[in-house]
PDB file as gemmi writes it, atoms N, CA and C in Angstrom:
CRYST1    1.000    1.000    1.000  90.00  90.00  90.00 P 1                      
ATOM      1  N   UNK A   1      32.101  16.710 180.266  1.00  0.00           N  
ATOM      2  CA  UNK A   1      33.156  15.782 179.908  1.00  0.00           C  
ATOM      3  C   UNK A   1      32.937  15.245 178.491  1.00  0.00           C  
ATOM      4  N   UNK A   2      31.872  14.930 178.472  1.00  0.00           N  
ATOM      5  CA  UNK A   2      31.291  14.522 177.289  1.00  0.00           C  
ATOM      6  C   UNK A   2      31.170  15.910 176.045  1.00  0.00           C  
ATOM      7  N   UNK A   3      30.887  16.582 176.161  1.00  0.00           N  
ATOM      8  CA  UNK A   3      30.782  17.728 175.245  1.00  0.00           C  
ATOM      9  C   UNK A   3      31.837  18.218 174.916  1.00  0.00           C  
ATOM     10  N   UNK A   4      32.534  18.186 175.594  1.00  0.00           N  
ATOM     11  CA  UNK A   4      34.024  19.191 175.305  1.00  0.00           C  
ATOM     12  C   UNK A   4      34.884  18.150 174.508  1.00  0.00           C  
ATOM     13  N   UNK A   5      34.915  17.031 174.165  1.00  0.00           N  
ATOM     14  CA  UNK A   5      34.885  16.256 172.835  1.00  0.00           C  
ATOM     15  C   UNK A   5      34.528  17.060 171.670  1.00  0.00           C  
ATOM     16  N   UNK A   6      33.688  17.487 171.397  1.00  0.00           N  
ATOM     17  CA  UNK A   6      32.879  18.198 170.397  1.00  0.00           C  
ATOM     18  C   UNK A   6      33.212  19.943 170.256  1.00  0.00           C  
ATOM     19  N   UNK A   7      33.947  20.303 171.188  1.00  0.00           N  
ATOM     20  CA  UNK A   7      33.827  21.993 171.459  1.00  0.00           C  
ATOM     21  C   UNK A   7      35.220  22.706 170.110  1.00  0.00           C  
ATOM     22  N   UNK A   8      34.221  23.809 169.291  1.00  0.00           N  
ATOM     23  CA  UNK A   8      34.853  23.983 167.978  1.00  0.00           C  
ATOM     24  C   UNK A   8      35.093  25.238 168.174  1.00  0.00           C  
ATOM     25  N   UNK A   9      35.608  26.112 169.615  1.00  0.00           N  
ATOM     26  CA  UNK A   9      35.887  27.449 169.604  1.00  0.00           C  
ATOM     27  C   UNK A   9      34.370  28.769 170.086  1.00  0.00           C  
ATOM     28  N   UNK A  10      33.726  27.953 170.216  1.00  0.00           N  
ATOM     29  CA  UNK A  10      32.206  28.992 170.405  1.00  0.00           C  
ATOM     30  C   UNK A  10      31.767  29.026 172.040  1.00  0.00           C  
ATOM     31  N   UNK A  11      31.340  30.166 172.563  1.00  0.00           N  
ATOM     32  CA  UNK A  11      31.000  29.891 173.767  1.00  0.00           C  
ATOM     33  C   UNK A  11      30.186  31.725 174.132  1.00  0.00           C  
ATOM     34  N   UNK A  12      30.510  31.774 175.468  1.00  0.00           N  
ATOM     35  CA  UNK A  12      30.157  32.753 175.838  1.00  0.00           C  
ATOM     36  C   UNK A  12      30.763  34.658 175.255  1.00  0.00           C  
ATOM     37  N   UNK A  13      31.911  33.887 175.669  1.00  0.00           N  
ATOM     38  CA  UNK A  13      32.877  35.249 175.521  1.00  0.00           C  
ATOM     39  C   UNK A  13      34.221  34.746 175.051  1.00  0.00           C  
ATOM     40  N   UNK A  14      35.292  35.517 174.686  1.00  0.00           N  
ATOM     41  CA  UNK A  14      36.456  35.267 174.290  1.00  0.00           C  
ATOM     42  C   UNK A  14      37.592  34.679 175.479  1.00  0.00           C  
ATOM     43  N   UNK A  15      37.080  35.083 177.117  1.00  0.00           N  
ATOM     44  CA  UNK A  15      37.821  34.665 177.760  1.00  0.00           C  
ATOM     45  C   UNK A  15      37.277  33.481 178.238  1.00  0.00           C  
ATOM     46  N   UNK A  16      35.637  32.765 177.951  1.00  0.00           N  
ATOM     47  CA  UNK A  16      35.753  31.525 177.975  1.00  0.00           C  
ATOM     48  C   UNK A  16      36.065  30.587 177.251  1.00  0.00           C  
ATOM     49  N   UNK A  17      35.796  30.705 176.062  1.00  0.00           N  
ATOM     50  CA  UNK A  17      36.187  29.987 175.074  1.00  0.00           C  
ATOM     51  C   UNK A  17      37.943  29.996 174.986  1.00  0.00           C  
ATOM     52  N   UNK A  18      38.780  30.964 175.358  1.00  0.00           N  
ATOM     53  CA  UNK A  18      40.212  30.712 175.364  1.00  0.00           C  
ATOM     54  C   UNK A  18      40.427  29.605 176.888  1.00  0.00           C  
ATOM     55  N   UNK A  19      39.644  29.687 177.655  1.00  0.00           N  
ATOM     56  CA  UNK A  19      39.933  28.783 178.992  1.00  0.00           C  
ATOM     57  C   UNK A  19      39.329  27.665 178.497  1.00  0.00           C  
ATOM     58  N   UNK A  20      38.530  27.179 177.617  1.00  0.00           N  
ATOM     59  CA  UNK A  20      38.018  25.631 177.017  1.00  0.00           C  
ATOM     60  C   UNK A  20      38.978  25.435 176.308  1.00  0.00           C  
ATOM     61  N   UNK A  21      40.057  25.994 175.399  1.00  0.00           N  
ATOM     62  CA  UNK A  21      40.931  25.530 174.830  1.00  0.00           C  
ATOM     63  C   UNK A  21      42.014  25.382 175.364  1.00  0.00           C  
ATOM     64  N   UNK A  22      42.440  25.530 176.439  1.00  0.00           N  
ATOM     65  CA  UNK A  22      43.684  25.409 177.555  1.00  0.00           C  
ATOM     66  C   UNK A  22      43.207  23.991 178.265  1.00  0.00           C  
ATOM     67  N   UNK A  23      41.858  24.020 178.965  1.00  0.00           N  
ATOM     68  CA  UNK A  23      41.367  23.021 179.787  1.00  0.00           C  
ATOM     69  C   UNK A  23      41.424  21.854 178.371  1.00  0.00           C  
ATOM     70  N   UNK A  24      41.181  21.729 177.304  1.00  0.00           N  
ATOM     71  CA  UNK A  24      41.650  20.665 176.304  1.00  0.00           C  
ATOM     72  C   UNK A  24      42.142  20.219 175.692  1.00  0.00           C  
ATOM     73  N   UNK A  25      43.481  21.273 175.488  1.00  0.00           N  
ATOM     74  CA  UNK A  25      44.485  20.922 175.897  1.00  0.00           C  
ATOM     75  C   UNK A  25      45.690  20.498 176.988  1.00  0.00           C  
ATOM     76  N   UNK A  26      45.210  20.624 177.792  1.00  0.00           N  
ATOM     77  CA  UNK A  26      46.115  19.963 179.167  1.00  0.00           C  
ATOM     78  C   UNK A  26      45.139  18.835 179.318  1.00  0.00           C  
ATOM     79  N   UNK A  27      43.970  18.506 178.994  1.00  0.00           N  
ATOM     80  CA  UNK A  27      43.232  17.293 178.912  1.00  0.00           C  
ATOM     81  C   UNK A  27      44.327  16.141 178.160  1.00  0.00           C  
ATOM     82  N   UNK A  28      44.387  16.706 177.266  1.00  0.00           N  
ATOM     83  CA  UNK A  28      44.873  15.931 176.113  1.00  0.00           C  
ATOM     84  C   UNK A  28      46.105  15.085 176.886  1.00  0.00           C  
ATOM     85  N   UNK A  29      46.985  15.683 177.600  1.00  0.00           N  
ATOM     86  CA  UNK A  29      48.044  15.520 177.679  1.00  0.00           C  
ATOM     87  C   UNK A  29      48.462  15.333 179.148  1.00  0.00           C  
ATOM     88  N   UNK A  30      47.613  14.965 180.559  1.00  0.00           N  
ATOM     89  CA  UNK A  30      47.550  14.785 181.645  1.00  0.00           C  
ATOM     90  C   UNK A  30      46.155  14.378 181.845  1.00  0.00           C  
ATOM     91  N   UNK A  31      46.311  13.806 183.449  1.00  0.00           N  
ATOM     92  CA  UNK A  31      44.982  13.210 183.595  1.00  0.00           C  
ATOM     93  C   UNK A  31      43.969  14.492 184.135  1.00  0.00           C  
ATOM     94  N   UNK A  32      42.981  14.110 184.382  1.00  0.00           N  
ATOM     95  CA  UNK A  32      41.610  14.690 184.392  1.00  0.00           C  
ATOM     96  C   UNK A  32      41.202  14.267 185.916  1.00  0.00           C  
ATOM     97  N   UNK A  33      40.955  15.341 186.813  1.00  0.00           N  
ATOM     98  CA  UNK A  33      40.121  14.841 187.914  1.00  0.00           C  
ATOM     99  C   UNK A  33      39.124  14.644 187.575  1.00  0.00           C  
ATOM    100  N   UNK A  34      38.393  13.898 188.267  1.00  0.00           N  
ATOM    101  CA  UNK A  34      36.356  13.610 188.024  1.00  0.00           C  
ATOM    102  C   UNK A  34      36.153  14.329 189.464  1.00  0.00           C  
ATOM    103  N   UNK A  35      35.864  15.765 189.060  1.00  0.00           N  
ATOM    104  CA  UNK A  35      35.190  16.203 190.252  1.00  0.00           C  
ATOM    105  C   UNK A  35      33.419  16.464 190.441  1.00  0.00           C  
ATOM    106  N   UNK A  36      33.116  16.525 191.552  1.00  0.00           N  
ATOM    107  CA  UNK A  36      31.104  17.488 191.379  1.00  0.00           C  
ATOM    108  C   UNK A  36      31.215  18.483 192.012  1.00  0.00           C  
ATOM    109  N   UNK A  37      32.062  19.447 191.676  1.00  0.00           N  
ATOM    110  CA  UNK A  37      31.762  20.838 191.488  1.00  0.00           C  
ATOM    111  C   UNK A  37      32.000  21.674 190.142  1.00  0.00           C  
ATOM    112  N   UNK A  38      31.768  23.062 190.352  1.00  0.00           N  
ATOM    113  CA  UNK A  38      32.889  23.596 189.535  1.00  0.00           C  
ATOM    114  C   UNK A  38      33.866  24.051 189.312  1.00  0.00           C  
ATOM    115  N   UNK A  39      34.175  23.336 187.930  1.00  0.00           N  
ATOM    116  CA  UNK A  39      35.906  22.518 187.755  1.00  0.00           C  
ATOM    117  C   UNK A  39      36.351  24.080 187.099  1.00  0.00           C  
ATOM    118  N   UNK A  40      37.698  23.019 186.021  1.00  0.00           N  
ATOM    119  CA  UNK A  40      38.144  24.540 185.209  1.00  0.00           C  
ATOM    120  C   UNK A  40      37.198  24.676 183.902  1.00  0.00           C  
ATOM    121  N   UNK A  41      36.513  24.027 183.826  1.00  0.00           N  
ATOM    122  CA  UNK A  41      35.915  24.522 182.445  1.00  0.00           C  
ATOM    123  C   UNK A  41      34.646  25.816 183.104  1.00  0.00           C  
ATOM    124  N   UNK A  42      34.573  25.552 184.413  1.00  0.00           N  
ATOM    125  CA  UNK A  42      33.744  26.468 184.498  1.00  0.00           C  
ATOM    126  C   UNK A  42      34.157  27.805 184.959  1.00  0.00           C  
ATOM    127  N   UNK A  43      35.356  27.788 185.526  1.00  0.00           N  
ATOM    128  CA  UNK A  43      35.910  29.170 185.951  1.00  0.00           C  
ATOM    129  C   UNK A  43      35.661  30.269 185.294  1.00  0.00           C  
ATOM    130  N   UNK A  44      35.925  30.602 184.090  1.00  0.00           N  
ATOM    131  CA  UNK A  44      35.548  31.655 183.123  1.00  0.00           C  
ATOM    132  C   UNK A  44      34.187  31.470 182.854  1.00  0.00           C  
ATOM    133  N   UNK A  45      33.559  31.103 183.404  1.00  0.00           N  
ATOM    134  CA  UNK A  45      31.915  31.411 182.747  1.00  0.00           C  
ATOM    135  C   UNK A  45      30.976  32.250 183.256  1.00  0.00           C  
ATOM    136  N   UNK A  46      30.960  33.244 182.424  1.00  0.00           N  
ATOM    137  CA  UNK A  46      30.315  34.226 183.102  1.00  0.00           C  
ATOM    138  C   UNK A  46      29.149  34.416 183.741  1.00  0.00           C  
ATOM    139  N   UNK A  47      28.589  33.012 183.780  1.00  0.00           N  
ATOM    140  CA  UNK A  47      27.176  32.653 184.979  1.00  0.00           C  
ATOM    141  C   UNK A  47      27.692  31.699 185.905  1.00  0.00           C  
ATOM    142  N   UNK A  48      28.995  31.734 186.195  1.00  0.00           N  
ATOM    143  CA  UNK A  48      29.567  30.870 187.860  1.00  0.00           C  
ATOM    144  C   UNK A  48      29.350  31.865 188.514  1.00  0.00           C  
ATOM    145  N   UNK A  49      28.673  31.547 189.637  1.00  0.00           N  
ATOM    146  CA  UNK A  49      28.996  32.803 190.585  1.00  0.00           C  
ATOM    147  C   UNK A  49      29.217  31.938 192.054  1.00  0.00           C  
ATOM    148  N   UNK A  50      29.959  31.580 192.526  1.00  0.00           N  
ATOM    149  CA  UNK A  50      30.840  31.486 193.710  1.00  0.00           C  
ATOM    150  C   UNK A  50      30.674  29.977 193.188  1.00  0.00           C  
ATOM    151  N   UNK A  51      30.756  29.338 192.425  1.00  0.00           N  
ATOM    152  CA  UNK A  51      30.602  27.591 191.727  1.00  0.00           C  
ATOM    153  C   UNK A  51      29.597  27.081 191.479  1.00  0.00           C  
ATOM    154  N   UNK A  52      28.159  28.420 191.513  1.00  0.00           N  
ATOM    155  CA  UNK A  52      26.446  28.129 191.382  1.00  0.00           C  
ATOM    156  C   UNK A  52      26.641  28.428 189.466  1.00  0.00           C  
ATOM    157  N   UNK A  53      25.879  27.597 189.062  1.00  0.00           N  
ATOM    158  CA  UNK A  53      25.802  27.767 187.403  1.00  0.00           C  
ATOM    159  C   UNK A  53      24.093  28.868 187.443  1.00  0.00           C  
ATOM    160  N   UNK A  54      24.197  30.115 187.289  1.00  0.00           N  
ATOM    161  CA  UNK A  54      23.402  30.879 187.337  1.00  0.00           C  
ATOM    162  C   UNK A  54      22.694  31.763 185.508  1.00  0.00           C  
ATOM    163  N   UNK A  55      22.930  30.295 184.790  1.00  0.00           N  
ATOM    164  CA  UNK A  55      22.423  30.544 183.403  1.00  0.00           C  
ATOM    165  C   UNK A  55      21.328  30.617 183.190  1.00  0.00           C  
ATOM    166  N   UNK A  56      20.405  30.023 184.043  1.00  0.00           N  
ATOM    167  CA  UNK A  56      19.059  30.201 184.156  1.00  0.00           C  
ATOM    168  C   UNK A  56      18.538  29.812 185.672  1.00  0.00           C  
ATOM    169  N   UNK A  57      16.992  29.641 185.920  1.00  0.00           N  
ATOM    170  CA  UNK A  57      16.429  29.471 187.131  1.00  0.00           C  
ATOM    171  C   UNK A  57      16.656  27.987 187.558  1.00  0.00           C  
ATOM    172  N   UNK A  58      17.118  26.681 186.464  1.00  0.00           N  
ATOM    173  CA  UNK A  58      17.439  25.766 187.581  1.00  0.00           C  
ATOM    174  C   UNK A  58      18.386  24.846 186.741  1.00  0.00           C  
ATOM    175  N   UNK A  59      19.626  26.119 186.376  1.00  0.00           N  
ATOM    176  CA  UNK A  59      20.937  25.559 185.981  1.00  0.00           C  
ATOM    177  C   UNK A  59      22.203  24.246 186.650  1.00  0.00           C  
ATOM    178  N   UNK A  60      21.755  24.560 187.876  1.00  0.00           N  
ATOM    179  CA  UNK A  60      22.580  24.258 188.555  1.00  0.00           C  
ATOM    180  C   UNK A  60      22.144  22.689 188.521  1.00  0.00           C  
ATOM    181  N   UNK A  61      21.313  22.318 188.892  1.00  0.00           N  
ATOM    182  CA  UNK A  61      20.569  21.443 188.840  1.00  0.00           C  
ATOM    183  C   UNK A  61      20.621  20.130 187.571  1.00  0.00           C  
ATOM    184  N   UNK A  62      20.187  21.093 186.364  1.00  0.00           N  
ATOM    185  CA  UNK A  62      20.472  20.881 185.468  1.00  0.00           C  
ATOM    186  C   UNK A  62      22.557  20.596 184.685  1.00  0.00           C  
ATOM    187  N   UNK A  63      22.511  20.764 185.311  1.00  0.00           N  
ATOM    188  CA  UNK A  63      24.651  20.749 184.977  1.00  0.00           C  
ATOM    189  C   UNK A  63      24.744  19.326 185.691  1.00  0.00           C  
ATOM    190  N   UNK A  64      24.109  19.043 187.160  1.00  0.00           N  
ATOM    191  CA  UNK A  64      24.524  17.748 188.027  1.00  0.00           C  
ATOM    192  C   UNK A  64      23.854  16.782 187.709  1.00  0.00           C  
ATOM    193  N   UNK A  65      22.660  17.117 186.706  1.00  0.00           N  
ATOM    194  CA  UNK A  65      21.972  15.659 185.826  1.00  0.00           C  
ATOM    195  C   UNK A  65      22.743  15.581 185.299  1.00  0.00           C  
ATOM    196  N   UNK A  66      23.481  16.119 183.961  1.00  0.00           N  
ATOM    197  CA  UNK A  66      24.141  16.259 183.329  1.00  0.00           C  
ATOM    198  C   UNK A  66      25.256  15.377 183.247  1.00  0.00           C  
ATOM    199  N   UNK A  67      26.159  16.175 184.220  1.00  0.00           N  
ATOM    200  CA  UNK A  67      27.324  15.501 185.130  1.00  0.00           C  
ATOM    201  C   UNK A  67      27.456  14.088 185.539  1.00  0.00           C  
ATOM    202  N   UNK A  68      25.907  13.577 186.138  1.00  0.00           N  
ATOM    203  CA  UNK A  68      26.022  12.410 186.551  1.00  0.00           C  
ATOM    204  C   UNK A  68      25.207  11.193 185.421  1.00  0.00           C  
ATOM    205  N   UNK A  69      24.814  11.981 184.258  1.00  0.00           N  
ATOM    206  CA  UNK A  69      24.128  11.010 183.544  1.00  0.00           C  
ATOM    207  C   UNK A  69      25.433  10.217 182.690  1.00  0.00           C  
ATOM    208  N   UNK A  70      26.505  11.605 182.318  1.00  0.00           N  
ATOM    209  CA  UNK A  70      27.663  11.501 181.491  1.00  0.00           C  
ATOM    210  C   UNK A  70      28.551  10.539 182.345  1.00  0.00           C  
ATOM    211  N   UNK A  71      29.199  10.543 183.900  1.00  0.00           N  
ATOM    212  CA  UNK A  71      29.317   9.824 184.283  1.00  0.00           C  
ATOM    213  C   UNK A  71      28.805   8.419 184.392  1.00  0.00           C  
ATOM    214  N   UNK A  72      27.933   8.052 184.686  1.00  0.00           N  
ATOM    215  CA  UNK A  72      27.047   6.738 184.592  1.00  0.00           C  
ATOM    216  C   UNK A  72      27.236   6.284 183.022  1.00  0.00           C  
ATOM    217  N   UNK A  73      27.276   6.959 181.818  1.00  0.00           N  
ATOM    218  CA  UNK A  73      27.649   6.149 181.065  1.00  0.00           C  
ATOM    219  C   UNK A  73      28.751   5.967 180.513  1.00  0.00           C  
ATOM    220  N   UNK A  74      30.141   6.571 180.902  1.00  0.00           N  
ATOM    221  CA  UNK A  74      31.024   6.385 180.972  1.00  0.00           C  
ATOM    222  C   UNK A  74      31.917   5.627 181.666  1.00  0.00           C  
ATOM    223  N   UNK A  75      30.766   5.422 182.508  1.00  0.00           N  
ATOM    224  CA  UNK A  75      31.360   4.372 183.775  1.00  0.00           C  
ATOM    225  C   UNK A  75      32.489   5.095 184.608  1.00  0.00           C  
ATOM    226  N   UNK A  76      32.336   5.889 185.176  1.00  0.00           N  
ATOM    227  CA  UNK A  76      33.546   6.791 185.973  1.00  0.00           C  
ATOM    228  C   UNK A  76      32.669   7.466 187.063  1.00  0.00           C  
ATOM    229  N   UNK A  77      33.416   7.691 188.204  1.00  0.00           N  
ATOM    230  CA  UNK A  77      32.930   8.313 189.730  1.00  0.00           C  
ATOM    231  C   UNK A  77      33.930   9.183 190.255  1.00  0.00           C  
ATOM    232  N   UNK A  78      33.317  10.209 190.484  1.00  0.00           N  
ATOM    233  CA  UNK A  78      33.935  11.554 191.469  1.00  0.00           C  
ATOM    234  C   UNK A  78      35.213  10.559 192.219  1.00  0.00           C  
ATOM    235  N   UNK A  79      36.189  11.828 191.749  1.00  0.00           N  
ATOM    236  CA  UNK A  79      37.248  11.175 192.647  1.00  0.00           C  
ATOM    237  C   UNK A  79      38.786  10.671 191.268  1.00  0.00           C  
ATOM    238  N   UNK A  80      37.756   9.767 190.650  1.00  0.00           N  
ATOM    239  CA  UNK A  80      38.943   9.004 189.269  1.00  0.00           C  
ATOM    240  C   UNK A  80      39.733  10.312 188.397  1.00  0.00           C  
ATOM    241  N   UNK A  81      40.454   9.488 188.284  1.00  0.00           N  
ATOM    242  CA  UNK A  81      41.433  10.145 187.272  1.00  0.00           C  
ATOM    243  C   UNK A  81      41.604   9.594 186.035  1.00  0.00           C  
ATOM    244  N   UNK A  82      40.827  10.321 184.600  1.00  0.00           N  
ATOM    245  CA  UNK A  82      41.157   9.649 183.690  1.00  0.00           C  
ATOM    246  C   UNK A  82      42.009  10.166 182.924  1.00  0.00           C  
ATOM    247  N   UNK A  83      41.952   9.563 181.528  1.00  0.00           N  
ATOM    248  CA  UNK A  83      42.817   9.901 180.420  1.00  0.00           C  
ATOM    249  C   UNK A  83      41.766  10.715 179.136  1.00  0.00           C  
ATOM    250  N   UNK A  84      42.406  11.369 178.751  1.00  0.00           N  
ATOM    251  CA  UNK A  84      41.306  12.076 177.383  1.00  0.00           C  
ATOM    252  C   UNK A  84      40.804  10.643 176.790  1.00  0.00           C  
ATOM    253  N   UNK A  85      42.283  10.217 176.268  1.00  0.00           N  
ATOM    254  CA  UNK A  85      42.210   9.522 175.296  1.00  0.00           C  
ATOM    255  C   UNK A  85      40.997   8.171 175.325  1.00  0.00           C  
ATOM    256  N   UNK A  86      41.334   8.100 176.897  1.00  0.00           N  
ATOM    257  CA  UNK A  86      39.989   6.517 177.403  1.00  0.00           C  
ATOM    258  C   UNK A  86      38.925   6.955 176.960  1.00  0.00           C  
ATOM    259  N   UNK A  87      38.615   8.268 177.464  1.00  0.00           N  
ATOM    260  CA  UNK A  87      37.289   9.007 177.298  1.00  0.00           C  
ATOM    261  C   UNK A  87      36.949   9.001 175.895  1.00  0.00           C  
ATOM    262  N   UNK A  88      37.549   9.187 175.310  1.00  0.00           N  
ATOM    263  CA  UNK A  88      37.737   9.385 173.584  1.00  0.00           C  
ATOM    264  C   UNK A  88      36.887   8.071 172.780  1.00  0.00           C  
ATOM    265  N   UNK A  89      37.730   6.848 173.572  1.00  0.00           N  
ATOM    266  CA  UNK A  89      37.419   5.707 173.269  1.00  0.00           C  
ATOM    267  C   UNK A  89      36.064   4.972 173.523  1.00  0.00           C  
ATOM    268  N   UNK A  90      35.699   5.714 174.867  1.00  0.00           N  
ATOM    269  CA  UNK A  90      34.337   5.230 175.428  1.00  0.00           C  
ATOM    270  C   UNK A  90      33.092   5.799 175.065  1.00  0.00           C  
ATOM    271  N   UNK A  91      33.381   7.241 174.286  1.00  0.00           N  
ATOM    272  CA  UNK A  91      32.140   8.024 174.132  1.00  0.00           C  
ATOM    273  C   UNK A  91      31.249   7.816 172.400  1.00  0.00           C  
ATOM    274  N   UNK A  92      32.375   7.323 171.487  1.00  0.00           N  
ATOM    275  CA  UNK A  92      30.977   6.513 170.567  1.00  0.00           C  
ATOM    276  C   UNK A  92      30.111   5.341 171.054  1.00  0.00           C  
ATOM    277  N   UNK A  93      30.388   4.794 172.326  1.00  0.00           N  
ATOM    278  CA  UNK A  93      29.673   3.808 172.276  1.00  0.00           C  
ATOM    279  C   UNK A  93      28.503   4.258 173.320  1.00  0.00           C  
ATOM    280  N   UNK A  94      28.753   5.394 173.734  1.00  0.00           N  
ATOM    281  CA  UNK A  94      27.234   5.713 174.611  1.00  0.00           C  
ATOM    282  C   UNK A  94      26.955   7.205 173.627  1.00  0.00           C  
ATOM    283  N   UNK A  95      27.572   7.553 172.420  1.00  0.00           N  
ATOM    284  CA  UNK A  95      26.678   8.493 172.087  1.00  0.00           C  
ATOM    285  C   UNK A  95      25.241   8.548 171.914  1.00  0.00           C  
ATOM    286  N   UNK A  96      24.749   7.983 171.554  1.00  0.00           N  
ATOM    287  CA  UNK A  96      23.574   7.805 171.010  1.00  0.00           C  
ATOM    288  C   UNK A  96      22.789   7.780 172.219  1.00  0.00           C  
ATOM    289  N   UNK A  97      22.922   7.671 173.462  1.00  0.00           N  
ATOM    290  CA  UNK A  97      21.651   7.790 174.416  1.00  0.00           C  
ATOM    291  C   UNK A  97      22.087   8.825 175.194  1.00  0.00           C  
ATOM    292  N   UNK A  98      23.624   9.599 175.140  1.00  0.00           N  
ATOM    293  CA  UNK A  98      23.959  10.865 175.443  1.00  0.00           C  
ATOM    294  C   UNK A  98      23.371  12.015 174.344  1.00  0.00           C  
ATOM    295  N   UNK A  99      23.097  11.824 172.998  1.00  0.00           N  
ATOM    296  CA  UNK A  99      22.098  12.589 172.300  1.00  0.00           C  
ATOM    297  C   UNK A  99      20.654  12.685 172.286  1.00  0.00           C  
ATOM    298  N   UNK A 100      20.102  11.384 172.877  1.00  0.00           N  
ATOM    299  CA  UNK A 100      18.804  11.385 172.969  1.00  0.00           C  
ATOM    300  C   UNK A 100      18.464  12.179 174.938  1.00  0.00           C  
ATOM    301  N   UNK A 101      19.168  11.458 175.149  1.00  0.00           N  
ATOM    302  CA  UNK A 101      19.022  12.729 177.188  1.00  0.00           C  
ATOM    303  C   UNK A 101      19.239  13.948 177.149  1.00  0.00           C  
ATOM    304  N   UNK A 102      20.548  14.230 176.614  1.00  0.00           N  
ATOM    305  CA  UNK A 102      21.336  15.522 176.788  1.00  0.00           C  
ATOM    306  C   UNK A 102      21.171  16.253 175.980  1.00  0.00           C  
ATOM    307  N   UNK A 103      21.224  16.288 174.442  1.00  0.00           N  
ATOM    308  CA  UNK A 103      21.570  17.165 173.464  1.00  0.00           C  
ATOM    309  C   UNK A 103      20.349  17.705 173.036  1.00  0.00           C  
ATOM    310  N   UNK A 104      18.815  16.926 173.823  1.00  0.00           N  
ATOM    311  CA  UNK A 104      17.593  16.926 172.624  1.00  0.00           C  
ATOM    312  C   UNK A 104      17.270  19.005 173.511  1.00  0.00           C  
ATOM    313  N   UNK A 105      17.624  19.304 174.586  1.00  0.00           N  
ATOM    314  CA  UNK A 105      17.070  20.814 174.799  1.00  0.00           C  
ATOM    315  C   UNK A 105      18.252  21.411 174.743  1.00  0.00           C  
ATOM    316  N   UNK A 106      19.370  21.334 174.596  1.00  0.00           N  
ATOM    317  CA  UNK A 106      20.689  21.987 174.521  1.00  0.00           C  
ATOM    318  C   UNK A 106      21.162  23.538 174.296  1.00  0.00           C  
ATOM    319  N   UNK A 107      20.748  24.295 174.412  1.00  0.00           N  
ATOM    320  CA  UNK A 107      21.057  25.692 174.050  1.00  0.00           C  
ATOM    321  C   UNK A 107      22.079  25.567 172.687  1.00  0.00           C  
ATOM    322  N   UNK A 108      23.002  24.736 173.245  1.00  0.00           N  
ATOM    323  CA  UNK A 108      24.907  24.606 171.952  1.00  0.00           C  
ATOM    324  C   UNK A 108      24.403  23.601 170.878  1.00  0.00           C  
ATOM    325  N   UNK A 109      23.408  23.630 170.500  1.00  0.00           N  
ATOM    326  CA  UNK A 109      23.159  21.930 169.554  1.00  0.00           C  
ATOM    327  C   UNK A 109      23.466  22.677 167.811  1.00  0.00           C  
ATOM    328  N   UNK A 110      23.465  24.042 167.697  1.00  0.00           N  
ATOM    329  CA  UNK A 110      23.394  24.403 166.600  1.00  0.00           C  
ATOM    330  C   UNK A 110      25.175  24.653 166.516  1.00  0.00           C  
ATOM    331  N   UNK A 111      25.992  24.777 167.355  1.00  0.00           N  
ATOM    332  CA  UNK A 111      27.196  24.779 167.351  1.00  0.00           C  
ATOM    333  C   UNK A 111      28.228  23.673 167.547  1.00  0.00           C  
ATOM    334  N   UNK A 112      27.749  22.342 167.323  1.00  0.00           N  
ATOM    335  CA  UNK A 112      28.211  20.931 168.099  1.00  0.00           C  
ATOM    336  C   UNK A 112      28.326  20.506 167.425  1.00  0.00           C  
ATOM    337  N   UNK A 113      29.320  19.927 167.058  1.00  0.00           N  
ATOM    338  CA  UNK A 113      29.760  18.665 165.824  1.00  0.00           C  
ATOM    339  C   UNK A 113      29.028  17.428 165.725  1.00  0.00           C  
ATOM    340  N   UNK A 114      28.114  17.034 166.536  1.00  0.00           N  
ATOM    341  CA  UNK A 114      27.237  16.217 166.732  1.00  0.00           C  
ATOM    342  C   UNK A 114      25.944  16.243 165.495  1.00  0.00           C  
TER     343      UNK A 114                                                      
END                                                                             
């Protein structure tokens, strides 16, 4: 939720990166479920395999820290429906301890507007 703020066209393959730019644009412009599975940003990724994040040996794992750290400082729970734009508004003020948790082992840190 938090990252895809930042996402400049780079990813796996051409058919994920065209499904991150659809999923942020209909962000933009409708609300957003807060779900804990995987959503649409993950559909095209070519390490979902039946909604398991299989990018490495303990991806999955790693995505629901993730998930719930970004939540917790956004202040939002499975279930809500937000707006891009709230999100927009709320995420300079917890960047800075979303870069020091999240971004410091990141695989994408050399591709992130951050």
């Amino acid at each position: 939720m938090i990252c895809l703020h930042f996402f400049k066209g780079k990813g796996y393959s051409d058919e994920f990166v065209e499904n991150l730019r659809r999923v942020v644009e209909k962000a933009k412009s409708d609300y957003i479920k807060v779900v804990d599975y995987a959503d649409d940003v993950c559909k095209a990724c070519p390490h979902n395999l039946n909604g398991v994040c299989t990018y490495s040996e303990n991806a999955n794992e790693e995505v629901k820290a993730l998930d719930d750290l970004a939540l917790k400082l956004l202040g939002i729970n499975v279930g809500d429906l937000v707006l891009w734009r709230d999100l927009k508004v709320k995420i300079p003020k917890v960047l800075n301890e979303w870069k020091l948790k999240a971004c410091k082992d990141c695989d994408w840190r050399d591709v992130c507007d951050l």
